[in-house]
Phi, psi and omega in degrees: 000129176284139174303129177195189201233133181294138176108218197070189195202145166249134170257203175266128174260355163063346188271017156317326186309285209249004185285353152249029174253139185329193158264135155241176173268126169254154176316145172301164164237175200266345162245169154201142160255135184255112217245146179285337181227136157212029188204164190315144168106192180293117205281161207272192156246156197279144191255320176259167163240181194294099168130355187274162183269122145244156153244201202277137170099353140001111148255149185257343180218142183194141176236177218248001179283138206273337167250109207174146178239169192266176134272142179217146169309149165241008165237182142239167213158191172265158150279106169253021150167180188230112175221177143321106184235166145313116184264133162285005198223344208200014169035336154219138158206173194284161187202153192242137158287086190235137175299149152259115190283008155100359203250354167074014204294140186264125158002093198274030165329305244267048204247183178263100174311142186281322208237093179264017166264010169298316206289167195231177206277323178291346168286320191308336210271353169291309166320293181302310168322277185296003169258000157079049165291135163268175150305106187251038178293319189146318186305314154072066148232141183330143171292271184357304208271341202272345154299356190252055199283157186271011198230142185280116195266126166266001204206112167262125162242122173269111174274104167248037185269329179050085181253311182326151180272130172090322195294159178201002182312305198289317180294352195262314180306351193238343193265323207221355172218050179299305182285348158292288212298001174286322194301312197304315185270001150285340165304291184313298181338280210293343170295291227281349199057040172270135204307296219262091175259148170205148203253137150214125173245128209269163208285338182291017185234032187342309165306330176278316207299291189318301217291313183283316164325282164359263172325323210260007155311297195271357178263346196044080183226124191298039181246157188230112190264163173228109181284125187224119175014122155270125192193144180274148354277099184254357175258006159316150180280307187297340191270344154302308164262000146296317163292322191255288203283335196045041179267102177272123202284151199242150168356133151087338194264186166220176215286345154287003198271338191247036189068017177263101161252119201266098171242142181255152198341312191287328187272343184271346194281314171309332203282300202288311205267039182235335192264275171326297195249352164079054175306309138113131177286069179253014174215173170208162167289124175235179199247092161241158208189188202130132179312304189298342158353129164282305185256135141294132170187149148280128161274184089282128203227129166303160170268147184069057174259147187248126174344317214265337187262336178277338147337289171289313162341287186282056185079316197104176207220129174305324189226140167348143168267103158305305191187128168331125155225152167259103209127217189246167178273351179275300179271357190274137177283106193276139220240148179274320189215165171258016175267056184227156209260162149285139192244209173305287197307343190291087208277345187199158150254128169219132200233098151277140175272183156334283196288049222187359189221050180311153169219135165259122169318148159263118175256165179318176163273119201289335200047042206281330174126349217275313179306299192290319185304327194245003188280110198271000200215014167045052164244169166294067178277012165278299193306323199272341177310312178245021131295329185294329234232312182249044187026044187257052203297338199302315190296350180277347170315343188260355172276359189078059184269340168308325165267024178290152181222025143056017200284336171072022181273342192273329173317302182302347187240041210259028200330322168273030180047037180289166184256043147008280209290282191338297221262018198229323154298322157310309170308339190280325210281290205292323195295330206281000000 
């Protein structure tokens, strides 16, 4: 029996488009905007001003709030200013401007350490801290602090399911850098002292499971993959460690309370090349994709590359463009414009048409149940739904909405097409 969590849903995953295409580079630009906040927490401050000179891997931002991550240039170049821009997550934040003098020179911060088995668990978390790895799951919340639990944790868990539909970032990363993300997660092991490490990769990705068994065979490295259900959301962090560990996180609590702590695949690769090459997170792998796409590809994308030129990179769209999205189409975020930069979180560009982008009436709610049978975290989102509906938020306080983790399966199976999730974030909006 595949390892899996109650509820959920299996969708259609789309990930044909791009699960063989390689990793590429994507080209420098001749700009990047670096947005101050891209990660949970406290947004950073500008380090540089307008006319300084940076290179690549520079930091430019850093803040003095203890959850918070640093910034770094991802081209070199000038600062040709510092404003307000278009955010993909936060619709405006102050942003560092930089020109590119075409030569890329790297930092000299940047160097290759001789021993890193010289390092103690404060050099690494140091390491990591200034190189301003975030979570690169989607969440982009600091590395540094979720190494540091105020609890004593026995369990690493590594998400390699890459459950959202289109995405393949994580699969191509598992498939072509296997043996660095292993290096990362013996590092991460040695920071946490954890006893248990375990992987998990859902069973449609057959090719990863084997390629990360392999590796982790010829490194003789003390990890344990897990083939696991395919069924959506399973790579959420509690339903993950309900499926693999069967530790269920209780109301209110996090995954270190029941000794857990949880990174995904992409955030130890970064972990390797920050330890290992002394790297700074100023590019990532992203997914962009879409039917209407002429090219589908995983990148390597500087972080403040702008949507609308990796667009074009990829040929440009057979048919008109409806709608943007950053991310996955369930957790994703839908974009007002395509002049918007990438930032660490940024895991995917989905390029939708006309037809793909249906719009629905909303009818009443029917009690058919559909919501609570696929609700992965066993809440009522019909109820809280129409608290939302009839602004009666003191009463929706008694569903728990705080512990919706926003996965959007009550929507999609929704037959009276209600907007579920919108009204269980409002509520999440007013209650805060």
């Amino acid at each position: 029996m595949l390892k899996t969590f109650p509820g959920g849903e299996h969708i259609t995953g789309f990930k044909e488009l791009t699960k063989n295409e390689p990793i590429e580079d994507f080209p420098l630009l001749p700009q990047v905007v670096i947005p101050l906040s891209q990660h949970a927490g406290s947004a950073c401050e500008a380090l540089v001003k307008q006319g300084d000179k940076v290179k690549t891997g520079t930091k430019i931002g850093s803040s003095t709030g203890f959850v918070s991550s640093t910034i770094h240039a991802s081209i070199s170049g000038i600062v040709s200013k510092i404003a307000d821009e278009h955010h993909p997550v936060l619709g405006r934040c102050r942003a560092i401007i930089i020109e590119s003098d075409g030569k890329d020179e790297k930092d000299a911060s940047i160097k290759v350490p001789d021993n890193i088995n010289t390092f103690n668990k404060d050099e690494l978390l140091t390491i990591i801290k200034e190189a301003g790895i975030v979570g690169l799951g989607g969440a982009a919340f600091p590395t540094h602090v979720k190494l540091k639990p105020p609890k004593t944790i026995d369990a690493l868990l590594i998400n390699g399911v890459e459950c959202e539909p289109f995405l393949t970032c994580d699969l191509r990363l598992m498939l072509e850098k296997s043996e660095q993300i292993i290096r990362g997660i013996i590092i991460l092991q040695k920071i946490l002292d954890a006893k248990l490490v375990c992987m998990g990769i859902e069973h449609d990705k057959p090719e990863a499971i084997q390629q990360m068994r392999n590796k982790v065979k010829e490194m003789d490295a003390d990890i344990r993959i897990f083939s696991l259900k395919t069924k959506y959301p399973q790579g959420a962090e509690k339903q993950l460690i309900k499926a693999i560990l069967g530790r269920e996180v209780p109301a209110g609590k996090l995954p270190f309370d029941v000794g857990v702590v949880a990174h995904n695949v992409g955030t130890a690769y970064a972990v390797f090349e920050a330890v290992y090459e002394g790297k700074p997170l100023y590019e990532r792998v992203i997914t962009v994709t879409g039917k209407i796409l002429r090219k589908r590809k995983n990148l390597r994308v500087r972080i403040g590359s702008k949507v609308s030129e990796i667009i074009d990179f990829c040929g440009g769209t057979s048919q008109a463009i409806k709608k943007i999205i950053i991310g996955g189409p369930l957790m994703g975020l839908a974009q007002f414009s395509a002049e918007i930069p990438v930032i660490k979180g940024t895991s995917g560009i989905l390029v939708l048409s006309g037809d793909e982008t249906k719009f629905f009436m909303e009818q009443p709610c029917i009690r058919c149940g559909k919501c609570v049978r696929v609700c992965p975290v066993r809440m009522l989102p019909y109820a809280l739904s129409l608290c939302g509906q009839l602004k009666s938020f003191e009463t929706a306080l008694q569903y728990n909405p705080f512990d919706c983790i926003e996965c959007g399966l009550c929507s999609y199976v929704c037959p009276a097409k209600r907007k579920i999730l919108e009204y269980i974030r409002l509520i999440k909006i007013v209650l805060r």
